[in-house]
Backbone as CSV, one residue per row, in Angstrom:
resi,resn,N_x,N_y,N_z,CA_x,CA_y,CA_z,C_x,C_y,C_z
1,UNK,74.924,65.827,-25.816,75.764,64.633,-25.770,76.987,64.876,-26.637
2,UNK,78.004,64.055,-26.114,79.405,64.487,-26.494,79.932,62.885,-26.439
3,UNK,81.072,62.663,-27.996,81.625,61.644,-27.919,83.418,62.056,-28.151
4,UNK,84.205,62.020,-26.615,85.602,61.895,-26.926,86.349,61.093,-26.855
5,UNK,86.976,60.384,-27.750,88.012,59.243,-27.885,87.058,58.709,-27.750
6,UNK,85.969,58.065,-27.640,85.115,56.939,-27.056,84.670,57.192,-25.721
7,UNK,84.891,58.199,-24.625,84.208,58.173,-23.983,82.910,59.334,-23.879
8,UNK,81.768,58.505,-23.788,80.602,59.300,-23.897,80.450,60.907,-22.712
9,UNK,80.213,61.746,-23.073,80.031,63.125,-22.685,78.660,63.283,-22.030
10,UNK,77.731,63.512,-21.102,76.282,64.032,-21.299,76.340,65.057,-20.226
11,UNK,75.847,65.771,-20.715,75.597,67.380,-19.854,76.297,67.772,-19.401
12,UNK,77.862,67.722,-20.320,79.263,67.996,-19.810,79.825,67.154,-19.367
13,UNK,79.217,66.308,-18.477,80.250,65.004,-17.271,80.373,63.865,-18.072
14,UNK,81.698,63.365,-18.009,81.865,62.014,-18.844,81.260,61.491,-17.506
15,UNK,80.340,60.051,-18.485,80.080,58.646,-17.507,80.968,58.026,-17.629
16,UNK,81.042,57.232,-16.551,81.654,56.322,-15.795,81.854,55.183,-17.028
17,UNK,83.186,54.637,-17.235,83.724,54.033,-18.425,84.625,52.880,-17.274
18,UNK,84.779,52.078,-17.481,85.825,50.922,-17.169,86.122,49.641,-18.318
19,UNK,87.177,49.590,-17.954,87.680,48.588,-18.974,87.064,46.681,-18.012
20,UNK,86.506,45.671,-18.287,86.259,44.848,-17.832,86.854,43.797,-18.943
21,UNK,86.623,42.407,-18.047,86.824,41.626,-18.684,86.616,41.194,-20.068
22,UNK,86.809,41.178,-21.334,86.255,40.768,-22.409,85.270,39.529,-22.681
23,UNK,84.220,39.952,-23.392,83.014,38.970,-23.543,83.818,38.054,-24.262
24,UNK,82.574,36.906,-24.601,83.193,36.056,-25.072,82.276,35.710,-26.276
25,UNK,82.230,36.006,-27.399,81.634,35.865,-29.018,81.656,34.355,-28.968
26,UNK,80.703,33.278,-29.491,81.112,32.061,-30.335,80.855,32.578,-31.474
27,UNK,82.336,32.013,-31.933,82.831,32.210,-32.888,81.794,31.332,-34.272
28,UNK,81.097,31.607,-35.243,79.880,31.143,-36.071,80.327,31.453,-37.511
29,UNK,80.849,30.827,-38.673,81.110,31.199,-40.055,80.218,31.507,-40.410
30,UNK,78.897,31.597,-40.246,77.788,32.396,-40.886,77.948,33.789,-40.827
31,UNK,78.595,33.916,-39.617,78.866,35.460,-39.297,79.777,36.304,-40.113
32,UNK,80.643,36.119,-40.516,81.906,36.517,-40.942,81.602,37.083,-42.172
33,UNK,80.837,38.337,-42.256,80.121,38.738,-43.440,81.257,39.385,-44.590
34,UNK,81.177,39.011,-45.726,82.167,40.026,-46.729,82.089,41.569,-46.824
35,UNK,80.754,41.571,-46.592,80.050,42.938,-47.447,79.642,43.820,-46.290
36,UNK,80.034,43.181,-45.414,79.701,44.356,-43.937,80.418,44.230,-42.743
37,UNK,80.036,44.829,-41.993,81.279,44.808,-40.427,80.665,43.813,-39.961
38,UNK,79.534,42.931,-39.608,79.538,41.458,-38.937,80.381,41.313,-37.967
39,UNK,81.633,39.912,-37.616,82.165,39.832,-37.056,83.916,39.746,-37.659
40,UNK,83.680,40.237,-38.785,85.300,40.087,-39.650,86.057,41.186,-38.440
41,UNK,85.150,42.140,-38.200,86.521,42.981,-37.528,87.278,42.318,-36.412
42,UNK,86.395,41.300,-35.836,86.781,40.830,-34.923,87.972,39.684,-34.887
43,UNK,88.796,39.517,-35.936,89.413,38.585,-36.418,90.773,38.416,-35.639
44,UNK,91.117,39.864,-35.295,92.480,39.723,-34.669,92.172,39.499,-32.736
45,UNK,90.857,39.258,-32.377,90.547,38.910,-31.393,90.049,37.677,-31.268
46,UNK,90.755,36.682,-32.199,89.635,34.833,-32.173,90.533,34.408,-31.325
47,UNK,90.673,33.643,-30.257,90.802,32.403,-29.778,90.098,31.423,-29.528
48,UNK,90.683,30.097,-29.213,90.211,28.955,-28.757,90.502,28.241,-27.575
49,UNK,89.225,28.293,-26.767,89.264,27.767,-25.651,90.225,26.233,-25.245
50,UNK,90.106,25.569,-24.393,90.623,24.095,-24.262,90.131,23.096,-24.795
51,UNK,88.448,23.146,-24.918,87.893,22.356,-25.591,87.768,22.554,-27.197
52,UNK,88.818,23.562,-27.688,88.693,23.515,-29.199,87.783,24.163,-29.888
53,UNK,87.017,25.523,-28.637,85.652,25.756,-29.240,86.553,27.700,-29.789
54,UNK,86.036,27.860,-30.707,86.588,29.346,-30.887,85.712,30.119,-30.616
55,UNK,86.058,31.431,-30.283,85.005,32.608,-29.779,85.957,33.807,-30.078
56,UNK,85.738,34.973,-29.946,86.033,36.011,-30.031,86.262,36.708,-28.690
57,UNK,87.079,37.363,-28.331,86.834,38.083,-27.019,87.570,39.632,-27.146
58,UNK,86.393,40.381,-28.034,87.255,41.842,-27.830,86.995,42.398,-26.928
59,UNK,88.105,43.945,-27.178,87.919,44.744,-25.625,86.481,45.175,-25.158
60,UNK,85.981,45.133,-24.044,85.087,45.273,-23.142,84.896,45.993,-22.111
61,UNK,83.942,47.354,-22.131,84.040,48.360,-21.245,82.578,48.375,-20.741
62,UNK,82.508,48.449,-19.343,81.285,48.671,-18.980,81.571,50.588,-18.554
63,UNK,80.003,50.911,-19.295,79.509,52.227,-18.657,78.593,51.832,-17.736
64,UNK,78.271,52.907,-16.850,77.115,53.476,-15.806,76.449,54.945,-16.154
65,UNK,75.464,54.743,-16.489,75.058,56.451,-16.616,74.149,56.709,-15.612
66,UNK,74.150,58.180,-15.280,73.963,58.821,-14.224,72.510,58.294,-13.493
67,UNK,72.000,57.894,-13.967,70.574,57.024,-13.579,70.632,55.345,-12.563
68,UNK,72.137,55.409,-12.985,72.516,53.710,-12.545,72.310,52.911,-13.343
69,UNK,71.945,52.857,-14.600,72.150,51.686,-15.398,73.080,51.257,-15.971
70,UNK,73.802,50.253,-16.117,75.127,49.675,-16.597,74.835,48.763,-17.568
71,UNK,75.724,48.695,-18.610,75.870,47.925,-19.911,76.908,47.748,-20.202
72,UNK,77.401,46.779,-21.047,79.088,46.434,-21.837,78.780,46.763,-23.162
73,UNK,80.008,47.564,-23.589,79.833,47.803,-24.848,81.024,47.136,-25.666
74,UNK,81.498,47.312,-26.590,82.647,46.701,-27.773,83.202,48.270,-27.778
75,UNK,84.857,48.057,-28.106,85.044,49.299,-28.272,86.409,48.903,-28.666
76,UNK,87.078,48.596,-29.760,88.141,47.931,-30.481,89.171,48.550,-31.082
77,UNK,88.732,49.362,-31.776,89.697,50.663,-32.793,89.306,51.852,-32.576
78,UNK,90.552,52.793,-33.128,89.987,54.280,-32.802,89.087,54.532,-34.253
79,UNK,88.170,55.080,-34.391,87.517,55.719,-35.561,86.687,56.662,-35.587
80,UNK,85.841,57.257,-36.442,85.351,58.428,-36.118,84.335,58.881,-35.579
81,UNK,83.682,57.729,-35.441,82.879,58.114,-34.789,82.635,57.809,-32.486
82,UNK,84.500,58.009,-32.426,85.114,57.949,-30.991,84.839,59.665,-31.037
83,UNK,84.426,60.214,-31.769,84.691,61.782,-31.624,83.338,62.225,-32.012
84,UNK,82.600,62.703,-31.547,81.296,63.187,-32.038,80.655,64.553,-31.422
85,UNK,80.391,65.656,-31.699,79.399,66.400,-31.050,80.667,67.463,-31.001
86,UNK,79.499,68.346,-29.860,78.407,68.343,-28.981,76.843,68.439,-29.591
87,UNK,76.354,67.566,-29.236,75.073,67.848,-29.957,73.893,67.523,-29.205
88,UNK,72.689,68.836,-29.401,71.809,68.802,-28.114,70.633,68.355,-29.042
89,UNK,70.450,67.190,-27.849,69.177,66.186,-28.564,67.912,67.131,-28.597
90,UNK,66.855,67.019,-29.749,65.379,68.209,-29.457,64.866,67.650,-28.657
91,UNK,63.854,68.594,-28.013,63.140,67.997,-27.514,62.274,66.947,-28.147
92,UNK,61.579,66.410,-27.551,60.637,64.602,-27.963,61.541,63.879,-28.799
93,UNK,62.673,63.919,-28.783,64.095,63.078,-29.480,64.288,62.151,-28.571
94,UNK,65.128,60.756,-28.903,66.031,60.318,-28.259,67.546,59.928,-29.380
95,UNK,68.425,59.501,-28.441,69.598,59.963,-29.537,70.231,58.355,-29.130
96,UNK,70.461,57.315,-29.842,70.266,56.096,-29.258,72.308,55.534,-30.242
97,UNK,72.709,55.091,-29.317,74.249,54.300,-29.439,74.078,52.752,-29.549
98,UNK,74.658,51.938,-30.478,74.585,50.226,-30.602,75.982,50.577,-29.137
99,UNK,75.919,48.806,-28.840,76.635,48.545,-27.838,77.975,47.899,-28.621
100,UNK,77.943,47.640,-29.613,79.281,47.781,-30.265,80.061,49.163,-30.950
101,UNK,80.347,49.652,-30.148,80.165,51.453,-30.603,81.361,51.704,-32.203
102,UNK,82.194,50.278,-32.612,82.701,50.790,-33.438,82.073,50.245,-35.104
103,UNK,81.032,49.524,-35.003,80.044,49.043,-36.107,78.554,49.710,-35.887
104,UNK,78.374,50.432,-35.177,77.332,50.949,-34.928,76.517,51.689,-36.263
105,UNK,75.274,51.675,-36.605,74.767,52.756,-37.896,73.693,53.383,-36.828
106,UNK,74.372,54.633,-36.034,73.101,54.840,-34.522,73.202,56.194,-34.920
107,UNK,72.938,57.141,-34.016,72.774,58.577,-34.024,73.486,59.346,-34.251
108,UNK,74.937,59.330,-34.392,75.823,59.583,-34.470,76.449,59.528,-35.828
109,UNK,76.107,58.262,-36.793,76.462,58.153,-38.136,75.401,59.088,-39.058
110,UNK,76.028,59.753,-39.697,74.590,60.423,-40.876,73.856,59.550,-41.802
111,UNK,72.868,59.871,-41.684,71.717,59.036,-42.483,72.618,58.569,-43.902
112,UNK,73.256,59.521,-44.669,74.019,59.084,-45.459,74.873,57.814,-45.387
113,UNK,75.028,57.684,-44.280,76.407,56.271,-44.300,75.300,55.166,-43.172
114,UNK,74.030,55.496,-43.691,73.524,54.281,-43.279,73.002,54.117,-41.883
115,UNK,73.424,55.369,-40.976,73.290,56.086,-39.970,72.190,56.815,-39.484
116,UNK,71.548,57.467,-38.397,70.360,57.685,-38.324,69.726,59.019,-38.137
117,UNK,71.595,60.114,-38.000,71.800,61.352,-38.602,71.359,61.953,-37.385
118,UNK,71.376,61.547,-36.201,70.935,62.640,-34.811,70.253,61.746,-34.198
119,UNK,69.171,63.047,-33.742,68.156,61.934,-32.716,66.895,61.330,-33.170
120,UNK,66.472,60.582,-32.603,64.988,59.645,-33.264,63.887,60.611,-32.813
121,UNK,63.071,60.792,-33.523,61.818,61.387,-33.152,60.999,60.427,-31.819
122,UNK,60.699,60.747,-30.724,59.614,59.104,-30.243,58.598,59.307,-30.997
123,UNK,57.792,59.844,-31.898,56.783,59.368,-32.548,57.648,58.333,-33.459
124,UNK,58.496,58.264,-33.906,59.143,57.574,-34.820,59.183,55.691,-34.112
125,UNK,58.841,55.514,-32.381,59.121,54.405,-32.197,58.079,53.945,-31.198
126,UNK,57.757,53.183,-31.763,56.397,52.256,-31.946,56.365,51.397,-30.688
127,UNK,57.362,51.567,-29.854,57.734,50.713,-28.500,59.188,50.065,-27.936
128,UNK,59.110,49.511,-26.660,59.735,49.604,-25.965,60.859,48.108,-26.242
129,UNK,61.677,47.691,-26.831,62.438,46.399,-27.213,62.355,45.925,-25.561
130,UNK,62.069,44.337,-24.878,62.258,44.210,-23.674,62.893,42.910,-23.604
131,UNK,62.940,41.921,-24.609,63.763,40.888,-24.678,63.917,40.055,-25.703
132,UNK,64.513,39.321,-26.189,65.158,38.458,-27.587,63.691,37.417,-27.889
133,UNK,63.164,37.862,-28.658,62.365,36.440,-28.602,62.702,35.462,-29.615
134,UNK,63.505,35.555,-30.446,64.379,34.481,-30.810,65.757,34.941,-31.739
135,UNK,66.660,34.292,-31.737,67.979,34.552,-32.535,68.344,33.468,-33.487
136,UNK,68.761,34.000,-34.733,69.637,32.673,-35.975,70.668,32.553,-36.125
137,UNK,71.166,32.001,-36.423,72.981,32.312,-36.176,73.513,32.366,-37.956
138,UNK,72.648,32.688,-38.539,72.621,33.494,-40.057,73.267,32.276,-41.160
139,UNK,72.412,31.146,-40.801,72.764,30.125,-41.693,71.340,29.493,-42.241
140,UNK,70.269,30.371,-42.075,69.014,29.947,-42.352,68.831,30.365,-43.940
141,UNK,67.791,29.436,-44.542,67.637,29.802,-46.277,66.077,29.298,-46.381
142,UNK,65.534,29.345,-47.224,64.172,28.944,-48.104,63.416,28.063,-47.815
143,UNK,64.749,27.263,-46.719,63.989,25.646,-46.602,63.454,25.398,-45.045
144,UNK,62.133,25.602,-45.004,61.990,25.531,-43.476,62.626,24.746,-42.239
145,UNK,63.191,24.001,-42.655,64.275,22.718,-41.789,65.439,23.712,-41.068
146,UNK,65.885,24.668,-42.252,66.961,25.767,-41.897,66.568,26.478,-40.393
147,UNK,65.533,26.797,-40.818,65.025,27.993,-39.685,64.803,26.947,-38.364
148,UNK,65.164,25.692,-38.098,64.975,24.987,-36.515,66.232,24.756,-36.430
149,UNK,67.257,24.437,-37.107,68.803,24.542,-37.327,69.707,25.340,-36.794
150,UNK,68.757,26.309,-37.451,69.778,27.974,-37.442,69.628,28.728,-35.898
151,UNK,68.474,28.334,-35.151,68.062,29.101,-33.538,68.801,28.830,-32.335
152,UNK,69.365,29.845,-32.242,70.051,29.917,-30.908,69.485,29.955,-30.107
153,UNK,69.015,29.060,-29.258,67.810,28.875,-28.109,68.953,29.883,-26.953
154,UNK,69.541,29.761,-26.710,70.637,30.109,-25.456,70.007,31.397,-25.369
155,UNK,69.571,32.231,-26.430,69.590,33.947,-26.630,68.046,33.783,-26.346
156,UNK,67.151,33.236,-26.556,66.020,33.076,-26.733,65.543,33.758,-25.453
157,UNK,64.468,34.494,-25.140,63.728,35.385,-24.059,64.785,35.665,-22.858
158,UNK,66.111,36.178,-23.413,67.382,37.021,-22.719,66.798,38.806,-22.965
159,UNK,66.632,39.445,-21.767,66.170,40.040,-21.264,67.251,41.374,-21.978
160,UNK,66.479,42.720,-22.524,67.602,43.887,-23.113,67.638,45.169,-21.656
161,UNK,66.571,45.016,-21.181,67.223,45.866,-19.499,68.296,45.480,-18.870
162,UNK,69.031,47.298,-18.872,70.090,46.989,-18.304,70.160,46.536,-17.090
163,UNK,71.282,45.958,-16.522,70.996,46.141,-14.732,71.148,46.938,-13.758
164,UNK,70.804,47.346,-12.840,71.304,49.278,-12.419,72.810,48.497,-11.581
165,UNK,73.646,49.687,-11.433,74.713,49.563,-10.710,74.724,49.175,-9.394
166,UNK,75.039,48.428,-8.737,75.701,48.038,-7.509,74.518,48.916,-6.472
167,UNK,73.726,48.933,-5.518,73.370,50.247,-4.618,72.572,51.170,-5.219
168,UNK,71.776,51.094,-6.187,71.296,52.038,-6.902,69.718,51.725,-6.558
169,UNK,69.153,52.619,-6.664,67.612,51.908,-6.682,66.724,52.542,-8.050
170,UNK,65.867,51.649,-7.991,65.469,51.566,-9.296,64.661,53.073,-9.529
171,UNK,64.718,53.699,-11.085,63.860,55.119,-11.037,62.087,54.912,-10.857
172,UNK,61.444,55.894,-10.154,60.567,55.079,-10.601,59.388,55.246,-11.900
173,UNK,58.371,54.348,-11.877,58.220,54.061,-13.267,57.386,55.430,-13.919
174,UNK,57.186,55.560,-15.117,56.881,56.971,-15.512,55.386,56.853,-16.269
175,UNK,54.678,57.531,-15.892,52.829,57.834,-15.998,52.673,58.003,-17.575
């Protein structure tokens, strides 16, 4: 795997990259962390809708990789880790990217910067993530009242499979 300018490399062939419409963030002051990338980077991307509601809408690229699965990722500034590799995952590895590729701490960052320094061992992962079973919108504290406050029901059992591309049929499932 190979990362240039931001577009991902695998077995030589860049995947399929398009620029799409930009998501749309609600915009949440809980979020807006001091001490970490959160959503501060996202600052020069806030607007507000008609009804006065603010959200975020940075740039937005959907990939397809060679299997047919498609995802949107974040992809905002150039930085360094738009440039990565070539680097061949070991075998029983997987080598895993966040979908915000410029706050990411994934395979690509060294364990040093918080990063996960290559690829994951699969003994290292205990199973398969398959959907949200609940989200906070990071305003929860000590007091149990917080934690029914703070839940974003909207995110609540939202599904993390991608969807395959357009015409694709599904792989099938593995023994």
């Amino acid at each position: 795997i190979e990362v240039r300018g931001g577009q991902i490399i695998l077995n030589g062939r860049a995947i399929k990259r398009e620029v799409v419409p930009a998501v749309r963030i609600p915009f949440e002051p809980a979020l807006m962390c001091k001490d970490g990338p959160c959503l501060i980077g996202f600052e020069a991307f806030r607007e507000t809708d008609a009804d006065g509601r603010e959200y975020f809408a940075p740039p937005t690229w959907r990939e397809t990789l060679p299997n047919g699965a498609t995802y949107l990722t974040i992809d905002y500034r150039d930085q360094g880790l738009d440039n990565y590799g070539p680097y061949t995952v070991p075998a029983d590895h997987v080598f895993v990217m966040g979908d915000n590729r410029d706050q990411s701490a994934d395979s690509r960052a060294a364990a040093e910067e918080n990063g996960l320094g290559g690829g994951v061992p699969l003994a290292n992962i205990g199973g398969r993530a398959e959907f949200i079973t609940f989200s906070l919108d990071g305003t929860t504290s000590w007091n149990p009242m917080s934690w029914f406050t703070s839940l974003r029901g909207d995110r609540a059992w939202t599904t993390l499979r991608p969807p395959l591309a357009e015409g694709v049929a599904p792989a099938p499932a593995a023994e």
